[in-house]
C-alpha positions, 0 to 999 in steps of 0.5 A, spaced: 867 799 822 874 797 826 872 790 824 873 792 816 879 797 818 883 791 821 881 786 815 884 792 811 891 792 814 891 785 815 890 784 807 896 789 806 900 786 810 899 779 806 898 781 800 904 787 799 910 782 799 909 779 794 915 777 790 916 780 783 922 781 778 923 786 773 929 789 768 933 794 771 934 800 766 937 804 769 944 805 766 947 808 773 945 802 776 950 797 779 945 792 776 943 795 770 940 789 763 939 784 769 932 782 773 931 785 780 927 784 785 924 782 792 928 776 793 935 779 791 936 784 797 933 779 802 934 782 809 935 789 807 930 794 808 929 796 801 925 802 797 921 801 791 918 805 786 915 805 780 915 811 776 915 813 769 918 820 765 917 822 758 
């Protein structure tokens, strides 16, 4: 069991960063209508979110 509970984190670890680019919507941001993602905040702790409202 420990075997497999390793393999998980590990896989997460690896598999979590991967890099992406999305449009920025959000008309209060400083980068709004341009593609943001991992690899522009390189060396910055950042918080992602991927919600939806209607």
């Amino acid at each position: 069991m420990r075997f497999f509970i390793f393999i998980f984190i590990i896989q997460s670890l690896l598999i979590g960063q991967y890099d992406y680019s999305l449009l920025d919507i959000n008309p209060s941001s400083e980068y709004y209508d341009s593609n943001v993602g991992t690899s522009l905040f390189e060396q910055k702790v950042t918080l992602h979110y991927f919600g939806h409202f209607t």
